[in-house]
Biopython code that builds the backbone (N, CA, C, O; Angstrom):
import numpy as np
from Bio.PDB.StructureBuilder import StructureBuilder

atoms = [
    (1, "UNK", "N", (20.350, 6.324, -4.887)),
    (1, "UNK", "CA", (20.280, 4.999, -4.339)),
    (1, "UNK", "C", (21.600, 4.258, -4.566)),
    (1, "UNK", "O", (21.772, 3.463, -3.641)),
    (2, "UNK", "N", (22.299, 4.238, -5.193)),
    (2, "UNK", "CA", (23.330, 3.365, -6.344)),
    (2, "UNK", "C", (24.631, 3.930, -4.976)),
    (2, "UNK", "O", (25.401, 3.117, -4.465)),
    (3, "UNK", "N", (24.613, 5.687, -4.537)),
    (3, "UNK", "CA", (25.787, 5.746, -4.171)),
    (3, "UNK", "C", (25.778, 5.376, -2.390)),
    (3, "UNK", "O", (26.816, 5.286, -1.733)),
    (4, "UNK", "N", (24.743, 5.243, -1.968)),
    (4, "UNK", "CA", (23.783, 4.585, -0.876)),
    (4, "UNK", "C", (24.376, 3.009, -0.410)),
    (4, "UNK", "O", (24.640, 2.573, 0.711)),
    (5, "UNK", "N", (24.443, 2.496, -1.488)),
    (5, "UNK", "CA", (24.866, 1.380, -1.267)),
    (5, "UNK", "C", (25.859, 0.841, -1.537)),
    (5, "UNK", "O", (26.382, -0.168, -1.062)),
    (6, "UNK", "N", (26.263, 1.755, -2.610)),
    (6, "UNK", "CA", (27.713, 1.942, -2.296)),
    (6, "UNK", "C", (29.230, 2.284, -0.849)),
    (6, "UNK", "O", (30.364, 1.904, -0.557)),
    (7, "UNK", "N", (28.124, 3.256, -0.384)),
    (7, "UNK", "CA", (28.790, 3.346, 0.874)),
    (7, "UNK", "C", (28.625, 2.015, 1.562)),
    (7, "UNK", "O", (29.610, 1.617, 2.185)),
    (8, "UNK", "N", (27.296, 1.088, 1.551)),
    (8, "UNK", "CA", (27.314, 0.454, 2.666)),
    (8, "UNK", "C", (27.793, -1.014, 2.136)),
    (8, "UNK", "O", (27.592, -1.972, 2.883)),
    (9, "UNK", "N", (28.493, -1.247, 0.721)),
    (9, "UNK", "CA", (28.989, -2.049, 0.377)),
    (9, "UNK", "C", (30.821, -1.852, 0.810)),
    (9, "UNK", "O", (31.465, -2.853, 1.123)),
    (10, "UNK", "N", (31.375, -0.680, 0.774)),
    (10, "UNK", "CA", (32.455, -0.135, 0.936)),
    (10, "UNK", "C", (32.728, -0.800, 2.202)),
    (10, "UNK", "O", (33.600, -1.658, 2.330)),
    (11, "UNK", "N", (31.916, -0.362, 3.199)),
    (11, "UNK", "CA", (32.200, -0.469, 4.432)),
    (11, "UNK", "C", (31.815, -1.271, 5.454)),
    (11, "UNK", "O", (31.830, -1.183, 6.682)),
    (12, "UNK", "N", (31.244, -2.585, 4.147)),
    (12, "UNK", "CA", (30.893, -4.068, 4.587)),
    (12, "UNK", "C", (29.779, -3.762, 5.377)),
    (12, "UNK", "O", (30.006, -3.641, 6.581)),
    (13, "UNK", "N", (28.545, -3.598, 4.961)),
    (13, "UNK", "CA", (27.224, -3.092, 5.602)),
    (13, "UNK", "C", (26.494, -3.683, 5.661)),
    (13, "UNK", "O", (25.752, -2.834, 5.166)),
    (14, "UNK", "N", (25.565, -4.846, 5.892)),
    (14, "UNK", "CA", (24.410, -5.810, 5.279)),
    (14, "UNK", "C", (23.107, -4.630, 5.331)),
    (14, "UNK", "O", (22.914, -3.700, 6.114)),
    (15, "UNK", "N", (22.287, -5.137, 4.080)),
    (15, "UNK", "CA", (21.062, -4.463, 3.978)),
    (15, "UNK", "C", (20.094, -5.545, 4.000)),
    (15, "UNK", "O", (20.260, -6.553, 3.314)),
    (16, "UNK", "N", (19.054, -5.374, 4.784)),
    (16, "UNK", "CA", (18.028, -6.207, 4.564)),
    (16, "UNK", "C", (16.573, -5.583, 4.515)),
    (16, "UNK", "O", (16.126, -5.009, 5.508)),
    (17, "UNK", "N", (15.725, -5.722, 3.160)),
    (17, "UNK", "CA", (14.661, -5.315, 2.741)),
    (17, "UNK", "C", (13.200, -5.907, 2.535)),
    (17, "UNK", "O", (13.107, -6.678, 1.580)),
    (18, "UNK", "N", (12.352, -5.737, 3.075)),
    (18, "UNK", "CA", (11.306, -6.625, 3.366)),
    (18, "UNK", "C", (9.896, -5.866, 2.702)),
    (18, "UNK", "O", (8.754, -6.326, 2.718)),
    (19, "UNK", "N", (10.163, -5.107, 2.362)),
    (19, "UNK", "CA", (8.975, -4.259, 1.616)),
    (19, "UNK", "C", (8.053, -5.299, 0.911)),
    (19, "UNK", "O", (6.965, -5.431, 1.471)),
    (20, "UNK", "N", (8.250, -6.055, -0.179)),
    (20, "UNK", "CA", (7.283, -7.468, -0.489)),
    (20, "UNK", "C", (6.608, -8.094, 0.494)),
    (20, "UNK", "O", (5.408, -8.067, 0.770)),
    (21, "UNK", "N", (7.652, -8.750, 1.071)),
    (21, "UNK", "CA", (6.924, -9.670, 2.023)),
    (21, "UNK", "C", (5.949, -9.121, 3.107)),
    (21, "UNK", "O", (5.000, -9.819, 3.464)),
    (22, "UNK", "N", (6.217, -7.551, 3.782)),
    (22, "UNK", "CA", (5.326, -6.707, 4.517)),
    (22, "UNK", "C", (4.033, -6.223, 3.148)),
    (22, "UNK", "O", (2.833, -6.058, 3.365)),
    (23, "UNK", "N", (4.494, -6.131, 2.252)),
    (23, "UNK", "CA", (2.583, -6.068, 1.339)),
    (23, "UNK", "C", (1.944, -7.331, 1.241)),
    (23, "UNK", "O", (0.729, -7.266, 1.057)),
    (24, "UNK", "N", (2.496, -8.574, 1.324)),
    (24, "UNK", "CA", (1.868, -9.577, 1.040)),
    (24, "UNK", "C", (1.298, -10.396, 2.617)),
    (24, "UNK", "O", (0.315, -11.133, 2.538)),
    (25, "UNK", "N", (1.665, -10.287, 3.339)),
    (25, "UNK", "CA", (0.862, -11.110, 4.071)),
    (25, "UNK", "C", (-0.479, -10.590, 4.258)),
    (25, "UNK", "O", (-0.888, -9.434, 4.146)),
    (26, "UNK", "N", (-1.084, -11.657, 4.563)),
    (26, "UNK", "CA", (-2.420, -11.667, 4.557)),
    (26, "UNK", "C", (-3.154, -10.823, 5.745)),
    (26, "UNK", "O", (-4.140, -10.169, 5.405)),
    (27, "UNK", "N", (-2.865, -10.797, 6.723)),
    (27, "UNK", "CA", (-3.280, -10.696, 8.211)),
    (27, "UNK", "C", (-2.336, -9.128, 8.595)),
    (27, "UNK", "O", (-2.960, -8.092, 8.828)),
    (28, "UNK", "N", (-1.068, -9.158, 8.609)),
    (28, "UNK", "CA", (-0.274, -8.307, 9.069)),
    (28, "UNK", "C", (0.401, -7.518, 8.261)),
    (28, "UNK", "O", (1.173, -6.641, 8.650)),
    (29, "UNK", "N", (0.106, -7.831, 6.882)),
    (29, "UNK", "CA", (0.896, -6.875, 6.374)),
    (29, "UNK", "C", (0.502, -5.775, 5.883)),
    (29, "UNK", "O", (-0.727, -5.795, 5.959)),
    (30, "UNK", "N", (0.953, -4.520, 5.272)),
    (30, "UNK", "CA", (0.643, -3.205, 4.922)),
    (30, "UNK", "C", (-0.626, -3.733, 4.427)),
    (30, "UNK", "O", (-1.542, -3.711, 5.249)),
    (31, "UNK", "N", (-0.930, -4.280, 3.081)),
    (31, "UNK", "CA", (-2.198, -3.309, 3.101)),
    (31, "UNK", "C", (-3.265, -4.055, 3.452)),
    (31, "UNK", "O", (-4.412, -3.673, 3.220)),
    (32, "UNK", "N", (-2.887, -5.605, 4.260)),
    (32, "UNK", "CA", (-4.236, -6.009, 4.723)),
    (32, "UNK", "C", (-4.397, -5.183, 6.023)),
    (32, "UNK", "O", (-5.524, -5.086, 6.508)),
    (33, "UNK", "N", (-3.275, -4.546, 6.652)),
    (33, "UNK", "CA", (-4.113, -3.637, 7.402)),
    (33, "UNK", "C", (-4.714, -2.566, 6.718)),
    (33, "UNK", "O", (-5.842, -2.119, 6.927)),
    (34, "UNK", "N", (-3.812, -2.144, 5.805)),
    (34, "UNK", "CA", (-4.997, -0.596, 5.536)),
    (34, "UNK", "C", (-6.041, -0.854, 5.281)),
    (34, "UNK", "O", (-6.809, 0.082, 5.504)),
    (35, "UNK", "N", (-6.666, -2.051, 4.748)),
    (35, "UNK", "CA", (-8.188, -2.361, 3.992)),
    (35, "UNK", "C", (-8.651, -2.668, 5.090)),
    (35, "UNK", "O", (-9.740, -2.132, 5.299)),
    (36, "UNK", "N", (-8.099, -3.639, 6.299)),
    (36, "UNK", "CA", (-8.647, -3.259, 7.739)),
    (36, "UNK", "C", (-9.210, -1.633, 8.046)),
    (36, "UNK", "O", (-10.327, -1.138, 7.895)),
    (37, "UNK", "N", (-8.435, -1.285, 8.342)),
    (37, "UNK", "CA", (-8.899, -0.029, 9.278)),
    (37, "UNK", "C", (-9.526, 1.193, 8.494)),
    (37, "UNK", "O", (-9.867, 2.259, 9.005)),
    (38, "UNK", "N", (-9.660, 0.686, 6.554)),
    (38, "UNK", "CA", (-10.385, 1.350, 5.915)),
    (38, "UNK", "C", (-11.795, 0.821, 5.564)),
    (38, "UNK", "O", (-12.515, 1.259, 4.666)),
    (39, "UNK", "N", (-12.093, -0.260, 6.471)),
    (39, "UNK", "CA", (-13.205, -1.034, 6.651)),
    (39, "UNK", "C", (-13.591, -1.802, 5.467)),
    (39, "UNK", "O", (-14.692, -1.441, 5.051)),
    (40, "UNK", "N", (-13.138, -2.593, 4.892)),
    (40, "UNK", "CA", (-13.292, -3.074, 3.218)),
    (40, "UNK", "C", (-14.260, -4.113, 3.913)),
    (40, "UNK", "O", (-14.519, -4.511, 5.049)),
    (41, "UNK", "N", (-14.526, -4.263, 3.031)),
    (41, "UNK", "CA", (-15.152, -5.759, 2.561)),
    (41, "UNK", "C", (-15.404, -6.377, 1.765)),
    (41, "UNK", "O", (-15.262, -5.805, 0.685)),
    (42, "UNK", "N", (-15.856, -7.682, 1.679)),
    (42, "UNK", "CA", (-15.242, -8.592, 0.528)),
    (42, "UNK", "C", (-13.571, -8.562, -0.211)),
    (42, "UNK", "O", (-13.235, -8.247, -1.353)),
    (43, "UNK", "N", (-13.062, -8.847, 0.514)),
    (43, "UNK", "CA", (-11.328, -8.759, 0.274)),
    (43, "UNK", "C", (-11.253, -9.610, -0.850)),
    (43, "UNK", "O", (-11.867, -10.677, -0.864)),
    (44, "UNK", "N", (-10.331, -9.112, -2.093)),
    (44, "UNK", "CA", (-10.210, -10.139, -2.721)),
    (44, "UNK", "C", (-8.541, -10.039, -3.078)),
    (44, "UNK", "O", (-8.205, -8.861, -3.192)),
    (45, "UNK", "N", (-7.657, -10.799, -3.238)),
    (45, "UNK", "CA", (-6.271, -10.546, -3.838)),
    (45, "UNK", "C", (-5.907, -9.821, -5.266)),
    (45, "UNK", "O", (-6.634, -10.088, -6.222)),
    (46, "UNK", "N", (-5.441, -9.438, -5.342)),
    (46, "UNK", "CA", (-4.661, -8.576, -6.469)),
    (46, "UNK", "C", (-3.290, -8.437, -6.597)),
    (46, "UNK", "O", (-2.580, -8.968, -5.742)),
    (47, "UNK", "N", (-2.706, -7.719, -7.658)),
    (47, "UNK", "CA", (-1.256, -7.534, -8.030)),
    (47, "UNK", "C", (-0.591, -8.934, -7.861)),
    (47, "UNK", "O", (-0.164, -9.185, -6.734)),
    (48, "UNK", "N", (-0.454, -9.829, -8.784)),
    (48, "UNK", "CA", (0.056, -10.480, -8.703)),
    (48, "UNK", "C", (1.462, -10.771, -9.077)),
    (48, "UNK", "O", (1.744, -10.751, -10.275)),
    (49, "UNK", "N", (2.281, -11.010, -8.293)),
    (49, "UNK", "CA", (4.026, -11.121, -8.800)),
    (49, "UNK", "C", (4.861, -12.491, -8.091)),
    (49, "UNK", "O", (5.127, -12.774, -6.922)),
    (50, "UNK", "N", (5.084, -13.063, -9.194)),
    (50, "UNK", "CA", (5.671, -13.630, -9.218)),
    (50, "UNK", "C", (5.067, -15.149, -8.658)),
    (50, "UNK", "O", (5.667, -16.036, -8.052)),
    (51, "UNK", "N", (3.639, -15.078, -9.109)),
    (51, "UNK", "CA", (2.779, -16.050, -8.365)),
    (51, "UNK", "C", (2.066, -15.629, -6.810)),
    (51, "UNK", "O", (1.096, -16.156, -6.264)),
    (52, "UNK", "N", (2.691, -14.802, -6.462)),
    (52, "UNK", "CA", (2.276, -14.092, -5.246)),
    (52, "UNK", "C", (1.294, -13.313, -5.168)),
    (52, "UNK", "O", (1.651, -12.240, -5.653)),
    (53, "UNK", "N", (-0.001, -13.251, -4.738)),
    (53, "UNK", "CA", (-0.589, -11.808, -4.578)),
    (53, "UNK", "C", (-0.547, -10.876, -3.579)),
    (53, "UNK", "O", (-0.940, -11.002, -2.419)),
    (54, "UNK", "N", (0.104, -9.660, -4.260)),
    (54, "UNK", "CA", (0.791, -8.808, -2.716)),
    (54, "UNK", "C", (-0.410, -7.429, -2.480)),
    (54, "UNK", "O", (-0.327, -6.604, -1.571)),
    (55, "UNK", "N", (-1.256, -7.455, -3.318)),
    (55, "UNK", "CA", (-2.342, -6.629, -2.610)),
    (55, "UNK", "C", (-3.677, -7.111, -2.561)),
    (55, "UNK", "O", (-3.963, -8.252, -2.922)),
    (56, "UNK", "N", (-4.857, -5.948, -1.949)),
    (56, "UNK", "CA", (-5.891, -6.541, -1.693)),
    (56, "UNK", "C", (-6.940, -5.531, -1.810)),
    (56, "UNK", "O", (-6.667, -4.347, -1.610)),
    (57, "UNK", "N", (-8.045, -5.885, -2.100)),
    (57, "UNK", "CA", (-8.798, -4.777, -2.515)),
    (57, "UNK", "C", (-10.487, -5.330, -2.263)),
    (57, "UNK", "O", (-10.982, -6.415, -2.570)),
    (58, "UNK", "N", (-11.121, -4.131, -1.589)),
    (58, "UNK", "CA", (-12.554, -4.921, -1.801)),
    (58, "UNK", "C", (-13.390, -3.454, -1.700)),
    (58, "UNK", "O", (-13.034, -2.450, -2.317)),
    (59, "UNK", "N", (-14.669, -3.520, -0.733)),
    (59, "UNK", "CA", (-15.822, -2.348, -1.108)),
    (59, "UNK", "C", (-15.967, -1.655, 0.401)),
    (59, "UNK", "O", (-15.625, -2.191, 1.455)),
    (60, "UNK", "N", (-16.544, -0.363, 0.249)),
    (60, "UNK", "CA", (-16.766, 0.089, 1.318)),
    (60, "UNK", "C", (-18.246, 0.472, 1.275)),
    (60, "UNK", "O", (-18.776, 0.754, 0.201)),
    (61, "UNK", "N", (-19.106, 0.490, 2.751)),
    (61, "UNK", "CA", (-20.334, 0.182, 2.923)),
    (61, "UNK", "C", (-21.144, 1.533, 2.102)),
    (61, "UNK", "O", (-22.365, 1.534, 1.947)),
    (62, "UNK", "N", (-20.181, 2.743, 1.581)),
    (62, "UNK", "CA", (-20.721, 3.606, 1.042)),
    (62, "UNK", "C", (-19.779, 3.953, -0.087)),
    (62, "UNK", "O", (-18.557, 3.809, -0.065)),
    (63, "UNK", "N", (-20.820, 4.631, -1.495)),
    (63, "UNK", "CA", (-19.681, 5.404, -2.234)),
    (63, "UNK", "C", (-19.313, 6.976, -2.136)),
    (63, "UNK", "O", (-19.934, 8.006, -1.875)),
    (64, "UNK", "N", (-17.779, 6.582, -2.531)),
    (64, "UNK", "CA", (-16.950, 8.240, -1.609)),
    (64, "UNK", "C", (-16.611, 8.820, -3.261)),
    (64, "UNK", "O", (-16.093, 8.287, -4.242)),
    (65, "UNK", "N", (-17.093, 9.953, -3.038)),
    (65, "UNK", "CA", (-15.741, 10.725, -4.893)),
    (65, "UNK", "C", (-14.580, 10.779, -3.934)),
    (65, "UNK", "O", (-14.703, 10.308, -2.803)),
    (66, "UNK", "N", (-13.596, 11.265, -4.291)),
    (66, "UNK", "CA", (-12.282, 11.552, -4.479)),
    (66, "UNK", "C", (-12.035, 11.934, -3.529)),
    (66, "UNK", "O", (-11.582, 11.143, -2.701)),
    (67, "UNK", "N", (-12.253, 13.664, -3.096)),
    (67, "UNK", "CA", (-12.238, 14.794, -1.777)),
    (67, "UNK", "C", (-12.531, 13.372, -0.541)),
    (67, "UNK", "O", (-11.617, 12.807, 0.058)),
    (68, "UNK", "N", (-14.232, 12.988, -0.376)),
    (68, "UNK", "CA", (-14.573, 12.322, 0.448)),
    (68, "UNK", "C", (-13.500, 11.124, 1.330)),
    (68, "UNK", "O", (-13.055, 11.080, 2.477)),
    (69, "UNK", "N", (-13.372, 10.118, -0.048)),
    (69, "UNK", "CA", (-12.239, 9.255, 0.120)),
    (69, "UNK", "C", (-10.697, 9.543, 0.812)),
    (69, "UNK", "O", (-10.180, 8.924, 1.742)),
    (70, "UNK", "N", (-10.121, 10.745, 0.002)),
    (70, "UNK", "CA", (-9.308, 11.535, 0.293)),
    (70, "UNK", "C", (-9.611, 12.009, 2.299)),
    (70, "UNK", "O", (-9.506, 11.349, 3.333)),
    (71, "UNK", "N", (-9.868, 12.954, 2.103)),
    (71, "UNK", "CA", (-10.626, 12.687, 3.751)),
    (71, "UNK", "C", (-10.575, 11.553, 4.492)),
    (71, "UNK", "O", (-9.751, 11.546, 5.407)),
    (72, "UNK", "N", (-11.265, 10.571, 4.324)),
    (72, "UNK", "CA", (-11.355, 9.003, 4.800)),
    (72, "UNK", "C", (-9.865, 8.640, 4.961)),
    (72, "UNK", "O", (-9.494, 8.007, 5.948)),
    (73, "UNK", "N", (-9.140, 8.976, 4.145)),
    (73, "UNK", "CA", (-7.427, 8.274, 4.526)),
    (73, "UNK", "C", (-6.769, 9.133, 5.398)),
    (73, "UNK", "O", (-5.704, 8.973, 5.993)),
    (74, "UNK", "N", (-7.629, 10.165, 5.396)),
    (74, "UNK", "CA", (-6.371, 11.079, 5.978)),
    (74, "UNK", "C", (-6.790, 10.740, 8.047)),
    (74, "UNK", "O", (-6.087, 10.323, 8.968)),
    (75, "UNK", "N", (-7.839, 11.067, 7.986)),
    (75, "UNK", "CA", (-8.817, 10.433, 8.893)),
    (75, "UNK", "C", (-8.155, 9.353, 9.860)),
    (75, "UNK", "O", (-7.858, 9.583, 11.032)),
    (76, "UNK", "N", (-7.962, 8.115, 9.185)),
    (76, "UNK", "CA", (-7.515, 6.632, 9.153)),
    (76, "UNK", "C", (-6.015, 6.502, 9.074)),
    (76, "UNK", "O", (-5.569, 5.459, 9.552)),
    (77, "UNK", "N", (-5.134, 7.371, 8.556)),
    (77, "UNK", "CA", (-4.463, 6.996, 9.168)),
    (77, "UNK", "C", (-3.326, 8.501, 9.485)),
    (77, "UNK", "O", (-2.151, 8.275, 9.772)),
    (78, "UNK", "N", (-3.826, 9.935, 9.393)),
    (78, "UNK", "CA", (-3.299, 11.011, 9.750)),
    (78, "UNK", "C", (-2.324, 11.720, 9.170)),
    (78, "UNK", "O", (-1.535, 12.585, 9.551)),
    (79, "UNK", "N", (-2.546, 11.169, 8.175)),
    (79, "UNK", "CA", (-1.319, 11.738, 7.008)),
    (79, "UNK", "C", (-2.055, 12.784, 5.638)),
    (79, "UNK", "O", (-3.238, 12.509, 5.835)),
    (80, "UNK", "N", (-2.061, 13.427, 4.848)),
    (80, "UNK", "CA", (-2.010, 14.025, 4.162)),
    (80, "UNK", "C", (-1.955, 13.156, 2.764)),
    (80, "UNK", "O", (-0.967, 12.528, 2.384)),
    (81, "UNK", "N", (-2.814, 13.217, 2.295)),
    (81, "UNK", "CA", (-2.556, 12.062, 0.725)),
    (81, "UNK", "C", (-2.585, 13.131, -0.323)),
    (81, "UNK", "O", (-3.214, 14.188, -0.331)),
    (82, "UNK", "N", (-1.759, 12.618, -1.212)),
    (82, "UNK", "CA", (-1.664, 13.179, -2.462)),
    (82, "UNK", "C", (-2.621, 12.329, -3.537)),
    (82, "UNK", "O", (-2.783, 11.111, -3.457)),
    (83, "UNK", "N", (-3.279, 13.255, -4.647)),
    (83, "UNK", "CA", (-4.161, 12.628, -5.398)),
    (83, "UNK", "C", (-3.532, 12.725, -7.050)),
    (83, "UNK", "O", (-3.144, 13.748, -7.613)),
    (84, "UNK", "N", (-3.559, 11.797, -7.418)),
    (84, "UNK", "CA", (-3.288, 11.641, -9.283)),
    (84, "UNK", "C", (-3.917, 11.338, -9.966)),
    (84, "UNK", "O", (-3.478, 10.274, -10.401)),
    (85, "UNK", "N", (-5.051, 11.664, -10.572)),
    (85, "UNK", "CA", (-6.167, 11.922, -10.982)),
    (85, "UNK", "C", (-5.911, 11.307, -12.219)),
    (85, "UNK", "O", (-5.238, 12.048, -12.936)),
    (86, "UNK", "N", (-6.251, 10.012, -12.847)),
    (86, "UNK", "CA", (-6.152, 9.973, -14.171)),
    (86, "UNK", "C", (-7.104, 8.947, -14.836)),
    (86, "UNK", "O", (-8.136, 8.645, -14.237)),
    (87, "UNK", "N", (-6.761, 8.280, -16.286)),
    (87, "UNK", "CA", (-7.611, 7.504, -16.241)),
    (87, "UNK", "C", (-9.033, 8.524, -17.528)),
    (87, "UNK", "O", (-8.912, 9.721, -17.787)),
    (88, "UNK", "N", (-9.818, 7.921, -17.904)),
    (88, "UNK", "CA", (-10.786, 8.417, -18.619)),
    (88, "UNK", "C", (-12.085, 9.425, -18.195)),
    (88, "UNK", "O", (-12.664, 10.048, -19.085)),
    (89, "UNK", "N", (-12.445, 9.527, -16.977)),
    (89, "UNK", "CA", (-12.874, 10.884, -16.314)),
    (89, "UNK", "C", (-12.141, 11.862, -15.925)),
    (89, "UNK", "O", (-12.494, 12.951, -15.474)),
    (90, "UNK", "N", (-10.819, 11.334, -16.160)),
    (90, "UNK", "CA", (-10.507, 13.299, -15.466)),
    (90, "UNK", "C", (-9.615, 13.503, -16.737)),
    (90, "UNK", "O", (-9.068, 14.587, -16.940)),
]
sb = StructureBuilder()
sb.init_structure("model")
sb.init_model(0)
sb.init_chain("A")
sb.init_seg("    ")
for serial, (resi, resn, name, xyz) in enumerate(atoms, 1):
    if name == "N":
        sb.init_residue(resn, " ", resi, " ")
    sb.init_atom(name, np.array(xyz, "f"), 0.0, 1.0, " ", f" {name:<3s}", serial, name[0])
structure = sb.get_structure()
């Protein structure tokens, strides 16, 4: 990353990064769509930074283990998810 921007400091480059502000909106951003189109409900805010809450989290009309869920994303949005299993059951 460091020599990345280095080049594009060298060679007078502007960078502009929006990754925050695309998790935090409410309506349009990353993950109020994913909890959209992963059908949530009851949305509530989470991760809070910097006074901001940039994620969102709520329930789905059934419970999924892992595989199931896993499935469900891949499903939704066609990608391949990786799983990290941790935490006090596994």
């Amino acid at each position: 990353m460091k020599k990345r921007l280095a080049i594009l400091l060298k060679e007078d480059v502007s960078l502009y990064a929006s990754h925050l502000p695309l998790d935090k909106h409410p309506d349009v951003g990353n993950n109020a769509v994913m909890a959209k189109r992963l059908f949530l409900k009851s949305l509530l805010p989470f991760a809070n930074y910097h006074g901001v809450d940039c994620g969102w989290y709520g329930r789905t009309d059934k419970e999924y283990d892992v595989d199931d869920f896993s499935c469900l994303l891949k499903k939704r949005f066609g990608k391949i998810t990786a799983k990290h299993l941790f935490g006090r059951n596994w």
